[in-house]
C-alpha positions as a printed Julia matrix, in Angstrom:
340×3 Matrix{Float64}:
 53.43  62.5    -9.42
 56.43  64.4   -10.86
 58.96  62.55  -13.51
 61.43  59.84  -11.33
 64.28  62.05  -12.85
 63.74  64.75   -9.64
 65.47  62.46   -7.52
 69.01  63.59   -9.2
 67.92  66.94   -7.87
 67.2   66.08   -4.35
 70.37  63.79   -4.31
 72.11  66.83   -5.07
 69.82  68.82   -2.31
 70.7   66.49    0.47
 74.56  66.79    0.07
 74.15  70.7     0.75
 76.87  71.14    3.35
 76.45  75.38    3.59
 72.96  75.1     5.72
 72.04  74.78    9.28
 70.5   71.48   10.8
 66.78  73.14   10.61
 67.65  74.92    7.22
 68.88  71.92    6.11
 65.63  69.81    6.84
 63.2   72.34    5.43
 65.4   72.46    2.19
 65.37  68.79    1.93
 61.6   68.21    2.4
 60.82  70.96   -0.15
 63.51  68.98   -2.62
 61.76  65.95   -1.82
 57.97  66.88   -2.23
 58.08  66.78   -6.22
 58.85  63.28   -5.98
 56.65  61.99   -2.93
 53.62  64.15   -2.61
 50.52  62.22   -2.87
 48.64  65.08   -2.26
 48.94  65.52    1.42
 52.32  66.42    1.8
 56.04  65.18    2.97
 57.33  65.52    6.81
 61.08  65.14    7.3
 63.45  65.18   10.61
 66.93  64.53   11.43
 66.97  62.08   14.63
 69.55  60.65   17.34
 69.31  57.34   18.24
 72.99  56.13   19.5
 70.07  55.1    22.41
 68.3   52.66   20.63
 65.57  52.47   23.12
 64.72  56.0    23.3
 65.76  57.85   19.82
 64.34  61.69   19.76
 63.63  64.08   16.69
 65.87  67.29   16.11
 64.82  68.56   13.87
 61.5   68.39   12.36
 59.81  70.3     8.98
 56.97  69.73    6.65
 56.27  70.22    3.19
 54.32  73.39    2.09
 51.02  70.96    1.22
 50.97  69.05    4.76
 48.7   70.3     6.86
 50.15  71.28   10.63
 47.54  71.07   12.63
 46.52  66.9    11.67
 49.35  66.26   14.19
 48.48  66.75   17.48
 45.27  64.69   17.01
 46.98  61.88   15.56
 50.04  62.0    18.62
 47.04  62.09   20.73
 46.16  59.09   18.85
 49.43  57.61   18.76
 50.13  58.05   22.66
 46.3   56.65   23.72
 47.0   53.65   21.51
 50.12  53.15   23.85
 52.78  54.37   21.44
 55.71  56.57   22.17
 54.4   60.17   20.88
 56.84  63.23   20.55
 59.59  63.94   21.22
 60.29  60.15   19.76
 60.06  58.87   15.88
 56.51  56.65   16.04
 57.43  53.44   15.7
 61.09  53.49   15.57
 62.01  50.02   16.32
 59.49  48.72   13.8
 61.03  50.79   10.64
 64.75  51.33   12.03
 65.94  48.26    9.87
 64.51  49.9     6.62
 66.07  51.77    4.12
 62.8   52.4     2.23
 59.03  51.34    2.36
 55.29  51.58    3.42
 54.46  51.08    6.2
 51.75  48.5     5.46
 54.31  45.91    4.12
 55.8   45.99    7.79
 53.93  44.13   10.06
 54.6   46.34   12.91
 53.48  48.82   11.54
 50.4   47.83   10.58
 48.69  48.85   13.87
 49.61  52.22   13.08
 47.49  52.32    9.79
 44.23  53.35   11.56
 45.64  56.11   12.82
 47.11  57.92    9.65
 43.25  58.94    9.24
 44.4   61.76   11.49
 47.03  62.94    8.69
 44.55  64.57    5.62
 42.7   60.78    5.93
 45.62  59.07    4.87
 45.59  54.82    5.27
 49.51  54.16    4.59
 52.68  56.01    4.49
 55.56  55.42    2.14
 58.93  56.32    3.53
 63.03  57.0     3.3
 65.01  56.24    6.38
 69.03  57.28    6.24
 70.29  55.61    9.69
 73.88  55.57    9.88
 76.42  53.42   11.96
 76.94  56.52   14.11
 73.35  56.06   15.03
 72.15  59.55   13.79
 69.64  59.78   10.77
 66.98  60.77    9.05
 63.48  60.32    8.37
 61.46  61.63    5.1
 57.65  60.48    4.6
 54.88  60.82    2.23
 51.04  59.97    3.73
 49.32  58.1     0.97
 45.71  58.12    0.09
 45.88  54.54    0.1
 47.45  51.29    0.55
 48.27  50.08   -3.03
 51.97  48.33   -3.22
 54.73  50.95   -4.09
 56.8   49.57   -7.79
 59.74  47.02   -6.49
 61.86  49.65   -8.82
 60.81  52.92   -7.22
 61.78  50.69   -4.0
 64.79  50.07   -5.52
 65.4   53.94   -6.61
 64.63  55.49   -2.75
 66.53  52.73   -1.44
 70.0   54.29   -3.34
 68.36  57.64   -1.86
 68.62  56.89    1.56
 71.91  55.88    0.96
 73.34  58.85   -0.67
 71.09  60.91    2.02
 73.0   58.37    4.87
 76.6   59.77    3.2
 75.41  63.47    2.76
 74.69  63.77    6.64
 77.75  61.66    7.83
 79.97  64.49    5.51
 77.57  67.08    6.63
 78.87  65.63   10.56
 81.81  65.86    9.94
 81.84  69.61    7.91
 80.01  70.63   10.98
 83.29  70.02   13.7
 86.04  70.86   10.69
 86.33  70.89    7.35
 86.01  67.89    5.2
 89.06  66.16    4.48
 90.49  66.79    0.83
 91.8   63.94   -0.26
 92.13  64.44   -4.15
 90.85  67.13   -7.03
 89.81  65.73  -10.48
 88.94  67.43  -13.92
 85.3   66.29  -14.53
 86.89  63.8   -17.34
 88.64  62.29  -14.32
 91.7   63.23  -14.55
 93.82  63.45  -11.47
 95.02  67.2   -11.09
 96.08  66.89   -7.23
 96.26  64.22   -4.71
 96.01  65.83   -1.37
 96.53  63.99    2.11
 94.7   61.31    0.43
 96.3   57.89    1.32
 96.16  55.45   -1.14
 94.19  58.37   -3.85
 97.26  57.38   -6.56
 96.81  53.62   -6.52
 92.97  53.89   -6.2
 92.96  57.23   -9.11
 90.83  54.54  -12.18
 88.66  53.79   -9.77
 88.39  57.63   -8.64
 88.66  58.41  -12.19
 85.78  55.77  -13.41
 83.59  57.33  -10.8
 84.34  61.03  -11.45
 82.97  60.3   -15.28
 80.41  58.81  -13.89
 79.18  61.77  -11.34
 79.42  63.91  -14.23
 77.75  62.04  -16.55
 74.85  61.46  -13.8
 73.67  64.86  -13.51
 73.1   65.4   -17.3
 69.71  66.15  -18.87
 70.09  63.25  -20.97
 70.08  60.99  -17.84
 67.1   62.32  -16.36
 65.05  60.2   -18.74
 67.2   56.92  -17.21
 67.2   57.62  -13.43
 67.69  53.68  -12.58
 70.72  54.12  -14.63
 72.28  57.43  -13.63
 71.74  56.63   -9.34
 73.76  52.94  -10.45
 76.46  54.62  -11.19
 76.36  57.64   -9.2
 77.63  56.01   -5.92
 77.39  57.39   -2.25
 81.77  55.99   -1.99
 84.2   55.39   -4.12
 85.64  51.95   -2.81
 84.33  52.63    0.52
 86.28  56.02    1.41
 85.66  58.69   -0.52
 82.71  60.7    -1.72
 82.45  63.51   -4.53
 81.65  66.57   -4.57
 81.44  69.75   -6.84
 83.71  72.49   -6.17
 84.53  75.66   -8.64
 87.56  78.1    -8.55
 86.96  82.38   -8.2
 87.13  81.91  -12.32
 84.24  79.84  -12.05
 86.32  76.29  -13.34
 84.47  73.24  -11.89
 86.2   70.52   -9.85
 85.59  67.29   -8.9
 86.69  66.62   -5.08
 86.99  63.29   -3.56
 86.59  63.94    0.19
 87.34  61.49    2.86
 84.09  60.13    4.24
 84.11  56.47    5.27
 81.43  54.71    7.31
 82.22  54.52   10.73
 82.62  51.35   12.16
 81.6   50.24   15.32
 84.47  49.7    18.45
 86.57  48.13   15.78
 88.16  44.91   16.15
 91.71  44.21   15.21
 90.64  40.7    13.8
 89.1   41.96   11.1
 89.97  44.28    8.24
 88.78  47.66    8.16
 86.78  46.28    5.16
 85.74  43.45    6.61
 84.72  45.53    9.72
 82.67  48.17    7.23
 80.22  45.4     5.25
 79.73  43.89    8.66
 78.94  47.19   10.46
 76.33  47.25    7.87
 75.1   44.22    7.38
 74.19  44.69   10.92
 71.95  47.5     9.75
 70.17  45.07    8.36
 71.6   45.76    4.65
 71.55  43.24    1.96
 74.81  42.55    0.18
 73.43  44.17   -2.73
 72.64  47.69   -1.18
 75.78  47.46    0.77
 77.64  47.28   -2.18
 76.09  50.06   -3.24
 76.55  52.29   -0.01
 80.29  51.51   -0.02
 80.98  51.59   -3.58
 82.17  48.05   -3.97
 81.05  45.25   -6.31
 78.93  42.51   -5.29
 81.12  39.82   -4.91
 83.4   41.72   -3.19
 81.12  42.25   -0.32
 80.76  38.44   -0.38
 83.94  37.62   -0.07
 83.99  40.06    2.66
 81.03  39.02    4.65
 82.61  35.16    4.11
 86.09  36.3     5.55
 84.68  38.09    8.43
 82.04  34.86    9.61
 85.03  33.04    9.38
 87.14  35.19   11.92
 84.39  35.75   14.45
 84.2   31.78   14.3
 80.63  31.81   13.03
 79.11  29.24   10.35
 76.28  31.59    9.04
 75.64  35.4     8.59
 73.06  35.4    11.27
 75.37  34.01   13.67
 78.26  35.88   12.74
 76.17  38.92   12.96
 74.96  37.66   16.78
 78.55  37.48   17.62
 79.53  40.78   15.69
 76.74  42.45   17.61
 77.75  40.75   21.3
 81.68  41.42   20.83
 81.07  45.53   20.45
 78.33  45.77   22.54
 81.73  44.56   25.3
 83.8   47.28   23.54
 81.34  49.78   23.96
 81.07  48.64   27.55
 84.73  48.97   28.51
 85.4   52.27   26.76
 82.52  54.29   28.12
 81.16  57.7    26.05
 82.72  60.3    27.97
């Protein structure tokens, strides 16, 4: 399997804005393959599921080493086994929750094993899910030859994937209706050279200027021997509302652009902060403190003291139950303010 250090170069591949949904997809599985070919390939495909019960595919590509034609006898296995086959992700509700995995160390997933056989004889699949609040995302998976446990830190690595690949297609959303929102342009040394429509960019610029150094630094050849490293500080957000992006000038001077590009929240609720509302939009993702402070560019203990304010205002004692109630309260806002 290629060096770890390709995953700076497909973290950089997914936050292409300048290609088309199917484009987009075929560039990213091609990106990904160095790093997730076992031999029989990588799929990938973009999926809606604001309908939780019924999510479809987009789009959908494949890697130049898998093999088309081992799908339709595995649907056909998929579908006789009872499954949902196309135009649906196979077993969605068993894998929505993860961020990264294999699909044997989910034990819903597990009847599914049997019938990777279809795919090149695979037993197990190791995948990257990017599921975002909005409830759009995207799938990218590797059949494996067998079903020996992934490394906790290559777990750890992919999981930081999906959440930079979770960020790139929420910007890439957004790109898509208008263009992203400039909020501030930095040197790549961090300095602060123009702050735009930004809202607090001035009193947040060491923070933007901590993480600009950082990017930089990130995509160096010298960091592509310490990937666990470089994707720690190389953050989807900087404190949960802006990510960054490269930019040159017709001399060919290169920028650093903070772009607007929060998590959306769900219905929000006005008795809790838009903070508080964010960690506990994804917590109910499923997220552990850890990765969300990660996804929102936060610190740890921040997120706890978020998480602890927020169970407190929704009246709950514990996380689960606060979560319950979370989940109950905007279901009702969803409810009253209909999709038009």
């Amino acid at each position: 399997m290629a060096t770890e250090g390709a995953i700076l170069d497909c973290l950089a591949a997914s936050y292409r804005l300048d290609l088309e949904g199917a484009e987009y997809v075929r560039h990213l599985v091609e990106a990904a393959a160095p790093l997730l070919d076992r031999g029989l390939g990588v799929i990938a495909y973009t999926y809606d599921a604001r309908d939780r019960e019924r999510p479809t595919i987009d789009h959908f590509a494949t890697s130049k080493r898998f093999d088309p034609s081992w799908l339709p006898p595995y649907y056909a296995a998929v579908e006789a086994a009872g499954h949902d086959g196309p135009p649906y992700p196979t077993g969605f509700q068993a894998w929505r929750h993860m961020m990264c995995g294999q699909a044997s160390a989910v034990a819903k997933m597990r009847p599914f094993l049997p019938l990777f056989a279809h795919i090149g004889g695979s037993r197990d699949t190791f995948a990257v899910n990017a599921l975002d609040a909005s409830g759009r995302g995207l799938w990218l998976g590797a059949p494996l030859p067998s079903t020996t446990k992934v490394p906790a830190r290559r777990i750890t690595l992919f999981t930081r994937f999906a959440a930079h690949l979770t960020s790139a297609l929420r910007l890439r959303r957004s790109a898509g209706t208008s263009k992203p929102l400039r909020a501030a342009v930095l040197s790549p040394n961090g300095t602060l050279l123009d702050a735009e429509k930004g809202e607090g960019v001035v009193e947040a610029r060491e923070e933007l200027r901590l993480a600009t150094v950082a990017f930089d630094q990130a995509r160096t050849k010298k960091m592509r021997g310490d990937v666990e490293l470089a994707t720690r500080r190389w953050r989807p957000l900087v404190v949960s509302r802006w990510s960054l992006l490269d930019e040159f000038d017709s001399d060919g001077r290169r920028f650093v652009v903070a772009v607007e590009n929060g998590p959306p929240t769900r219905p929000p609720r006005k008795d809790l902060s838009e903070r508080e509302h964010q960690v506990m939009t994804q917590a109910h993702l499923g997220h552990t403190d850890k990765v969300i402070a990660y996804e929102l560019g936060l610190s740890c203990s921040t997120v706890r003291v978020l998480l602890h304010r927020a169970t407190r205002k929704l009246g709950a004692s514990t996380r689960r139950e606060a979560l319950a109630r979370f989940d109950a309260l905007t279901k009702e806002r969803v409810e009253e303010k209909p999709e038009r």
